[in-house]
C-alpha positions as CSV (number, residue, x, y, z in Angstrom):
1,X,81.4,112.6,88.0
2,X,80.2,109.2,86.3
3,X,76.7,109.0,85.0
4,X,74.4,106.4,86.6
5,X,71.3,105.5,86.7
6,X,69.0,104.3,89.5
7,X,66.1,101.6,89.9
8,X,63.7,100.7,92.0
9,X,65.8,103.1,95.0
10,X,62.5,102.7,97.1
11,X,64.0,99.4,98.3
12,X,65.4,99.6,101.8
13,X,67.5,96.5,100.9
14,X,71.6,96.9,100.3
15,X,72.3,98.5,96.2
16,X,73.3,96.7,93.9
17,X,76.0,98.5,91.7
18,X,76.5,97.1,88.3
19,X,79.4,97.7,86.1
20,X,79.3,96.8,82.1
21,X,82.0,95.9,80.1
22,X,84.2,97.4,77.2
23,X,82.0,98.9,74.5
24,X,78.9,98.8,76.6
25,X,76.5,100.7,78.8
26,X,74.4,101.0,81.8
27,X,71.5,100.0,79.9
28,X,73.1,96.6,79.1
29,X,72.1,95.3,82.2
30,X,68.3,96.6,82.3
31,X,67.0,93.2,81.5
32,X,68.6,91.5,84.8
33,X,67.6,94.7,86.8
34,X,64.4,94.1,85.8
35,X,64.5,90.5,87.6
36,X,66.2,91.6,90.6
37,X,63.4,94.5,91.8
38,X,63.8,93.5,95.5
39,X,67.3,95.3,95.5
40,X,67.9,99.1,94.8
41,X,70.0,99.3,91.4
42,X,72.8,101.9,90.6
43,X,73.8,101.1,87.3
44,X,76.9,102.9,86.2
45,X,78.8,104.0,82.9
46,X,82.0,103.5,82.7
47,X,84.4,106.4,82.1
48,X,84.6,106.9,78.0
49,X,80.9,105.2,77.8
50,X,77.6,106.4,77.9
51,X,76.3,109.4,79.9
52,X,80.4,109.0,81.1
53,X,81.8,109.4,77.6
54,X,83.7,112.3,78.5
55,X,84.9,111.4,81.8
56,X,88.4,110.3,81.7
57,X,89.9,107.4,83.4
58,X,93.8,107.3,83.7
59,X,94.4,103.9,85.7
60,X,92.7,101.3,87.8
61,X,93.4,103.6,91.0
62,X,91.5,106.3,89.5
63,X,88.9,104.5,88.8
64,X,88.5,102.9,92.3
65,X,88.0,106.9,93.1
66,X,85.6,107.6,90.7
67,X,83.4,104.6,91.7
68,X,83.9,105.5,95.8
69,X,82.3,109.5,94.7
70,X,79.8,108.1,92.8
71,X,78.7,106.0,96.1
72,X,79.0,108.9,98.3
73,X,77.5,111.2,95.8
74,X,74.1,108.8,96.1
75,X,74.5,107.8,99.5
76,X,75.1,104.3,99.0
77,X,76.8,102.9,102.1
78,X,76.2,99.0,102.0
79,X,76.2,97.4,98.7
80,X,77.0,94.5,96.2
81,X,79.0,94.5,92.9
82,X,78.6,93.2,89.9
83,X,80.5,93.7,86.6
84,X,81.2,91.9,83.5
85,X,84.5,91.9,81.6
86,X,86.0,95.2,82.1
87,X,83.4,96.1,84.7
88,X,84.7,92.9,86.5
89,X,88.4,93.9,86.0
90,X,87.8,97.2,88.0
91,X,85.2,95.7,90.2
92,X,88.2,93.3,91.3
93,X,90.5,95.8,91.6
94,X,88.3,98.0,93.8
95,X,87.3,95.2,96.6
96,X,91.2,94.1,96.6
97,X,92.9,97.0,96.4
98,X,90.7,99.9,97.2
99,X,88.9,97.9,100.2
100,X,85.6,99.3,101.0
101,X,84.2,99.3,104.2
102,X,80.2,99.0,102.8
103,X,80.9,96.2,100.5
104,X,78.5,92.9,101.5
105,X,79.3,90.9,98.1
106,X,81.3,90.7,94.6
107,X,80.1,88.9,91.8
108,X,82.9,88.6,88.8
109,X,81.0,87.6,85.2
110,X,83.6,86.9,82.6
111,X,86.5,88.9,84.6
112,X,90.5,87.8,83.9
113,X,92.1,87.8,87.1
114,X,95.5,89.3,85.6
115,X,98.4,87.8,84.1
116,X,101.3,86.5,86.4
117,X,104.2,86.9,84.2
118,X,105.8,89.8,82.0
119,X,106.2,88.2,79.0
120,X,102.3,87.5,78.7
121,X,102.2,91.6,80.0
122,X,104.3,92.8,77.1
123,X,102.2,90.6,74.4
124,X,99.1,91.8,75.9
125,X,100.3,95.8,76.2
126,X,100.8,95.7,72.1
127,X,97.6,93.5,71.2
128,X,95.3,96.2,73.1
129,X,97.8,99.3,71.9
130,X,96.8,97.9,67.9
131,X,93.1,97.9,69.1
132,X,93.0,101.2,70.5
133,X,95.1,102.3,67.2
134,X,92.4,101.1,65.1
135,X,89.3,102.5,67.1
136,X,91.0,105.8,66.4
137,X,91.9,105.4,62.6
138,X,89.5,103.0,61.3
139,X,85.7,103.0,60.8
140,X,84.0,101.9,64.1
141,X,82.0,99.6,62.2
142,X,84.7,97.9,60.2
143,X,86.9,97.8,64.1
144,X,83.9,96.4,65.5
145,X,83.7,93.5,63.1
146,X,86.8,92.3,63.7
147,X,86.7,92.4,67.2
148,X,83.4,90.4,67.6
149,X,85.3,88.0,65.7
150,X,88.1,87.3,69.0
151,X,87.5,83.5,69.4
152,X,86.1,84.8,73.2
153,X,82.9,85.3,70.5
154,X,83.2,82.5,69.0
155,X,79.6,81.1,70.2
156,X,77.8,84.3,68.7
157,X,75.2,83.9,65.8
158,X,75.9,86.2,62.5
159,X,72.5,87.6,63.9
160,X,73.9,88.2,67.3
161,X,77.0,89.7,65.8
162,X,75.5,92.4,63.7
163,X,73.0,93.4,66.9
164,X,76.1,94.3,69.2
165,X,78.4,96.1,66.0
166,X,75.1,98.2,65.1
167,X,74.4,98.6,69.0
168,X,78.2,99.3,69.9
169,X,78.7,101.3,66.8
170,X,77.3,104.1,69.0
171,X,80.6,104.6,71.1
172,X,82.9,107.6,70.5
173,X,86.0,105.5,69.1
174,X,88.0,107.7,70.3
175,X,87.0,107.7,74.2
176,X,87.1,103.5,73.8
177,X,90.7,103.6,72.7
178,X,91.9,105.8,75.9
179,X,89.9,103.7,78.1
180,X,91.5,100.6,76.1
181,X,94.6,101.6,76.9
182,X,94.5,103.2,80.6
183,X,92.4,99.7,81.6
184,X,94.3,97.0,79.5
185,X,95.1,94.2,81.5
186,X,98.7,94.7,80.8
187,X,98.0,97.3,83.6
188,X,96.0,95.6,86.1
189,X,97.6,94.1,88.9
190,X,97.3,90.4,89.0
191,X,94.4,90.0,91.9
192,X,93.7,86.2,92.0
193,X,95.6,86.1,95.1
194,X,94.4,89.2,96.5
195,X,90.6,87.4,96.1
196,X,91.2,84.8,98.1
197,X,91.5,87.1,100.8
198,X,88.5,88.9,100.7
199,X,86.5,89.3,103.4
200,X,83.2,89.9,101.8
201,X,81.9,86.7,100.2
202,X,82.4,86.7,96.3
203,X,81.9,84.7,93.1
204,X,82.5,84.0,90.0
205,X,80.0,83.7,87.2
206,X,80.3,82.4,83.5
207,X,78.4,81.1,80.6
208,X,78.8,77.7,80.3
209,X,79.9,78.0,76.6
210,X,82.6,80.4,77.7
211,X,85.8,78.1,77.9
212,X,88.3,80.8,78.1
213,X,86.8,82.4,81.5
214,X,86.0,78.3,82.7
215,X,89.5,77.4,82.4
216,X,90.1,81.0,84.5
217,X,88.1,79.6,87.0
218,X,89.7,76.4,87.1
219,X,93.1,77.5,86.9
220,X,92.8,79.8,90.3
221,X,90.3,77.9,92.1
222,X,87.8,80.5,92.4
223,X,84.2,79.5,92.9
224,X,82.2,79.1,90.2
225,X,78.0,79.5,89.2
226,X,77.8,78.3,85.3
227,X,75.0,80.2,83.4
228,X,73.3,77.8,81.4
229,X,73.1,78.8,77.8
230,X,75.1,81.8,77.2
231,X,78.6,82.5,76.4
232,X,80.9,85.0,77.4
233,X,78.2,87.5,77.8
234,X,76.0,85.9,79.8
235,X,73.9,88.1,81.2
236,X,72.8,89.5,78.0
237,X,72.0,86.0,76.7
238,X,70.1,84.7,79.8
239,X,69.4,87.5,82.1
240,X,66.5,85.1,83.8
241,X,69.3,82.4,84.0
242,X,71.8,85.2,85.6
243,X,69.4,87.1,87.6
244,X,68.2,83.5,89.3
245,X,71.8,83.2,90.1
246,X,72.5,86.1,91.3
247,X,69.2,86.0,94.0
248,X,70.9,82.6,94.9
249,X,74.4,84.0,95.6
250,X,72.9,87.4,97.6
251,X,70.8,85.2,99.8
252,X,74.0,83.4,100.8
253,X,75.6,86.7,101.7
254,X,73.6,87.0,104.9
Protein backbone atom coordinates (compact mmCIF):
# COMPACT_ATOMS: atom_id res chain seq x y z
CA UNK A 1 0.00 0.00 0.00
CA UNK A 2 1.20 3.75 -0.46
CA UNK A 3 2.63 5.62 2.40
CA UNK A 4 0.67 8.71 3.58
CA UNK A 5 0.65 10.79 6.01
CA UNK A 6 -2.20 12.47 7.91
CA UNK A 7 -2.98 16.07 9.44
CA UNK A 8 -5.10 17.70 11.48
CA UNK A 9 -7.68 14.21 10.92
CA UNK A 10 -9.70 15.69 13.99
CA UNK A 11 -11.52 17.86 11.38
CA UNK A 12 -15.01 16.63 10.69
CA UNK A 13 -14.73 18.60 7.43
CA UNK A 14 -14.23 16.54 3.75
CA UNK A 15 -9.98 15.39 3.32
CA UNK A 16 -8.08 16.88 1.38
CA UNK A 17 -5.73 14.40 -0.53
CA UNK A 18 -2.63 15.95 -1.96
CA UNK A 19 -0.52 14.40 -4.56
CA UNK A 20 3.20 15.80 -5.39
CA UNK A 21 4.98 15.69 -8.45
CA UNK A 22 7.99 13.85 -10.08
CA UNK A 23 10.98 13.77 -7.77
CA UNK A 24 9.02 14.89 -4.85
CA UNK A 25 7.30 13.91 -1.55
CA UNK A 26 4.56 14.15 0.77
CA UNK A 27 6.34 16.52 2.73
CA UNK A 28 6.46 19.04 -0.21
CA UNK A 29 3.25 20.22 0.54
CA UNK A 30 3.59 20.64 4.52
CA UNK A 31 3.80 24.39 4.18
CA UNK A 32 0.27 24.79 2.40
CA UNK A 33 -1.12 22.07 4.87
CA UNK A 34 -0.10 24.07 7.43
CA UNK A 35 -2.46 26.98 6.04
CA UNK A 36 -5.33 24.89 5.31
CA UNK A 37 -5.86 23.33 9.16
CA UNK A 38 -9.75 23.59 8.79
CA UNK A 39 -9.57 20.50 6.40
CA UNK A 40 -8.24 16.93 7.39
CA UNK A 41 -5.04 16.34 5.14
CA UNK A 42 -3.91 12.90 3.59
CA UNK A 43 -0.87 13.58 2.00
CA UNK A 44 0.37 10.78 -0.17
CA UNK A 45 3.74 9.42 -1.80
CA UNK A 46 3.65 8.55 -4.97
CA UNK A 47 4.62 4.95 -5.97
CA UNK A 48 8.74 5.04 -6.41
CA UNK A 49 8.83 8.17 -3.79
CA UNK A 50 9.08 8.50 -0.34
CA UNK A 51 7.76 6.06 2.34
CA UNK A 52 6.30 4.53 -1.42
CA UNK A 53 9.70 4.00 -2.89
CA UNK A 54 9.17 0.53 -3.35
CA UNK A 55 5.74 0.41 -4.35
CA UNK A 56 5.46 -0.16 -7.97
CA UNK A 57 3.30 1.56 -10.33
CA UNK A 58 2.77 0.01 -13.85
CA UNK A 59 0.20 2.49 -15.57
CA UNK A 60 -2.30 5.24 -14.94
CA UNK A 61 -5.02 2.46 -14.19
CA UNK A 62 -2.98 1.09 -11.52
CA UNK A 63 -2.50 3.89 -10.04
CA UNK A 64 -6.22 4.98 -9.93
CA UNK A 65 -6.32 1.60 -7.71
CA UNK A 66 -3.65 2.25 -5.55
CA UNK A 67 -5.02 5.76 -4.67
CA UNK A 68 -8.97 4.21 -4.22
CA UNK A 69 -7.12 1.48 -1.35
CA UNK A 70 -5.34 4.02 0.18
CA UNK A 71 -8.93 5.99 0.67
CA UNK A 72 -10.60 2.96 1.84
CA UNK A 73 -7.69 1.90 3.82
CA UNK A 74 -8.20 5.45 6.01
CA UNK A 75 -11.77 5.72 5.54
CA UNK A 76 -11.89 8.65 3.52
CA UNK A 77 -15.24 8.80 1.78
CA UNK A 78 -15.76 12.50 0.72
CA UNK A 79 -12.87 14.41 -0.35
CA UNK A 80 -10.93 16.94 -2.57
CA UNK A 81 -7.71 16.52 -4.72
CA UNK A 82 -5.03 18.31 -5.29
CA UNK A 83 -1.72 17.40 -7.23
CA UNK A 84 0.92 19.14 -8.89
CA UNK A 85 2.64 17.99 -12.18
CA UNK A 86 2.62 14.34 -12.06
CA UNK A 87 0.37 14.32 -9.05
CA UNK A 88 -2.05 16.41 -11.30
CA UNK A 89 -1.47 13.96 -14.29
CA UNK A 90 -2.94 11.00 -12.19
CA UNK A 91 -5.24 13.12 -10.19
CA UNK A 92 -6.87 13.86 -13.74
CA UNK A 93 -6.77 10.62 -14.76
CA UNK A 94 -8.50 9.25 -11.61
CA UNK A 95 -11.66 11.89 -11.53
CA UNK A 96 -12.06 11.15 -15.46
CA UNK A 97 -11.44 7.83 -15.83
CA UNK A 98 -11.64 6.07 -12.57
CA UNK A 99 -14.89 8.29 -11.48
CA UNK A 100 -15.21 8.35 -7.74
CA UNK A 101 -18.34 8.57 -6.13
CA UNK A 102 -16.77 10.67 -2.77
CA UNK A 103 -15.06 13.19 -4.90
CA UNK A 104 -16.49 17.00 -4.01
CA UNK A 105 -13.44 18.96 -5.95
CA UNK A 106 -10.23 18.72 -8.22
CA UNK A 107 -7.68 21.26 -8.22
CA UNK A 108 -4.94 20.68 -11.25
CA UNK A 109 -1.40 22.82 -10.33
CA UNK A 110 0.88 22.69 -13.31
CA UNK A 111 -0.89 19.43 -14.82
CA UNK A 112 -0.58 18.81 -18.95
CA UNK A 113 -3.83 17.68 -20.07
CA UNK A 114 -2.24 15.06 -22.61
CA UNK A 115 -1.15 15.33 -26.10
CA UNK A 116 -3.79 14.98 -28.96
CA UNK A 117 -1.77 13.69 -31.69
CA UNK A 118 0.90 10.69 -32.22
CA UNK A 119 3.55 12.35 -33.50
CA UNK A 120 3.85 14.64 -30.39
CA UNK A 121 3.36 10.89 -28.37
CA UNK A 122 6.26 9.32 -30.13
CA UNK A 123 8.63 12.45 -29.49
CA UNK A 124 7.51 12.60 -25.99
CA UNK A 125 7.83 8.39 -25.38
CA UNK A 126 11.81 8.84 -26.40
CA UNK A 127 12.48 12.27 -24.53
CA UNK A 128 11.23 10.65 -21.03
CA UNK A 129 12.79 6.92 -22.18
CA UNK A 130 16.58 9.15 -22.29
CA UNK A 131 15.58 10.63 -18.88
CA UNK A 132 14.78 7.50 -17.23
CA UNK A 133 18.11 6.03 -19.02
CA UNK A 134 20.12 8.55 -17.32
CA UNK A 135 18.45 8.36 -13.76
CA UNK A 136 19.62 4.75 -13.96
CA UNK A 137 23.27 5.29 -15.45
CA UNK A 138 24.28 8.59 -14.38
CA UNK A 139 25.01 10.29 -11.03
CA UNK A 140 21.60 11.58 -9.55
CA UNK A 141 23.15 14.76 -8.98
CA UNK A 142 24.70 15.41 -12.33
CA UNK A 143 20.73 13.97 -13.89
CA UNK A 144 19.27 16.33 -11.63
CA UNK A 145 21.18 19.38 -12.92
CA UNK A 146 20.29 19.04 -16.10
CA UNK A 147 16.84 18.54 -15.59
CA UNK A 148 16.26 21.64 -13.43
CA UNK A 149 17.63 23.24 -16.35
CA UNK A 150 14.11 22.23 -18.76
CA UNK A 151 13.14 25.89 -19.74
CA UNK A 152 9.64 24.78 -17.52
CA UNK A 153 12.53 26.05 -14.70
CA UNK A 154 13.58 28.61 -16.32
CA UNK A 155 12.32 31.23 -13.56
CA UNK A 156 14.44 29.37 -10.76
CA UNK A 157 17.33 31.16 -8.93
CA UNK A 158 20.91 29.35 -8.99
CA UNK A 159 19.95 29.31 -5.21
CA UNK A 160 16.61 27.70 -5.75
CA UNK A 161 18.17 25.30 -8.12
CA UNK A 162 20.77 23.79 -5.92
CA UNK A 163 18.00 23.56 -2.88
CA UNK A 164 15.72 21.11 -5.04
CA UNK A 165 18.99 18.97 -6.68
CA UNK A 166 20.44 18.60 -2.97
CA UNK A 167 16.66 18.03 -1.68
CA UNK A 168 15.73 15.63 -4.78
CA UNK A 169 19.13 14.04 -4.71
CA UNK A 170 17.51 11.86 -2.07
CA UNK A 171 15.33 9.70 -4.54
CA UNK A 172 16.30 6.10 -5.43
CA UNK A 173 17.25 6.83 -9.28
CA UNK A 174 16.24 3.89 -10.08
CA UNK A 175 12.50 3.83 -8.69
CA UNK A 176 12.22 7.60 -10.57
CA UNK A 177 13.08 6.08 -13.87
CA UNK A 178 10.24 3.13 -13.72
CA UNK A 179 7.88 5.59 -12.47
CA UNK A 180 9.19 7.97 -15.52
CA UNK A 181 8.45 5.59 -17.72
CA UNK A 182 5.08 3.74 -16.57
CA UNK A 183 3.63 7.59 -16.04
CA UNK A 184 5.12 9.46 -19.11
CA UNK A 185 2.58 11.43 -20.73
CA UNK A 186 3.21 9.52 -23.84
CA UNK A 187 1.00 7.08 -21.82
CA UNK A 188 -1.71 9.21 -20.42
CA UNK A 189 -4.81 9.45 -22.13
CA UNK A 190 -5.51 12.83 -23.46
CA UNK A 191 -8.31 14.09 -20.65
CA UNK A 192 -8.96 17.79 -21.58
CA UNK A 193 -12.12 16.61 -22.95
CA UNK A 194 -12.98 14.20 -20.42
CA UNK A 195 -12.70 17.49 -17.85
CA UNK A 196 -15.07 19.34 -19.19
CA UNK A 197 -17.34 16.70 -18.20
CA UNK A 198 -16.83 16.46 -14.81
CA UNK A 199 -19.36 16.57 -12.49
CA UNK A 200 -17.48 17.71 -9.45
CA UNK A 201 -16.38 21.27 -9.81
CA UNK A 202 -12.54 21.63 -10.69
CA UNK A 203 -9.73 23.98 -11.41
CA UNK A 204 -6.81 24.83 -12.63
CA UNK A 205 -4.00 26.51 -10.82
CA UNK A 206 -0.57 28.01 -12.02
CA UNK A 207 2.15 30.36 -11.21
CA UNK A 208 1.84 33.33 -13.10
CA UNK A 209 5.41 33.07 -14.32
CA UNK A 210 4.66 29.61 -15.65
CA UNK A 211 3.93 30.22 -19.46
CA UNK A 212 4.05 26.74 -20.57
CA UNK A 213 1.08 25.52 -18.20
CA UNK A 214 -0.83 29.37 -18.98
CA UNK A 215 -0.86 28.66 -22.58
CA UNK A 216 -2.27 24.96 -21.36
CA UNK A 217 -4.93 26.68 -19.84
CA UNK A 218 -5.65 28.89 -22.63
CA UNK A 219 -5.38 26.42 -25.27
CA UNK A 220 -8.31 24.07 -23.59
CA UNK A 221 -10.37 26.63 -22.00
CA UNK A 222 -10.09 25.30 -18.61
CA UNK A 223 -10.54 27.70 -15.66
CA UNK A 224 -7.83 29.24 -14.41
CA UNK A 225 -6.56 30.89 -10.53
CA UNK A 226 -2.96 32.56 -11.35
CA UNK A 227 -0.61 32.26 -8.24
CA UNK A 228 1.02 35.43 -7.96
CA UNK A 229 4.71 35.11 -7.71
CA UNK A 230 5.79 31.63 -8.38
CA UNK A 231 6.54 29.58 -11.30
CA UNK A 232 5.77 26.31 -12.21
CA UNK A 233 5.93 25.14 -8.71
CA UNK A 234 3.82 27.29 -7.14
CA UNK A 235 2.97 25.95 -4.17
CA UNK A 236 6.42 25.59 -2.98
CA UNK A 237 7.14 29.26 -3.83
CA UNK A 238 3.98 30.81 -2.34
CA UNK A 239 2.18 28.35 -0.32
CA UNK A 240 0.25 31.50 1.49
CA UNK A 241 -0.59 32.67 -2.05
CA UNK A 242 -1.74 28.93 -3.04
CA UNK A 243 -3.32 27.99 0.20
CA UNK A 244 -5.53 31.49 -0.05
CA UNK A 245 -6.52 30.05 -3.28
CA UNK A 246 -7.25 27.02 -2.53
CA UNK A 247 -9.77 28.16 0.63
CA UNK A 248 -11.30 30.37 -2.15
CA UNK A 249 -11.99 27.53 -4.65
CA UNK A 250 -13.28 24.84 -1.66
CA UNK A 251 -15.67 27.48 -0.40
CA UNK A 252 -17.18 27.52 -3.90
CA UNK A 253 -17.51 23.80 -3.89
CA UNK A 254 -20.53 23.93 -1.58
Amino acid sequence: MLSAHRHHSTSSAPWIIWLHGLLGSADDWLPVIDQTRTFPSLAVDLPGHGGSHSEPCQSFSHFDQQLSELLQYHQINEYYLVGYSLGARLAMHFACHYQPNGLLGLVIEGGNVGLANEQERVARAANDEAWAQRFRSEPIEKVLDDWYQQTVFADLSATQRQQLIQLRGQNNPHSIAAMLENTSLAKQPFLADKLHQLICPYRYFCGEKDQKFRSVSQQYVLPLTLIENAGHNAHRENPMGFATALHHFLSHCG
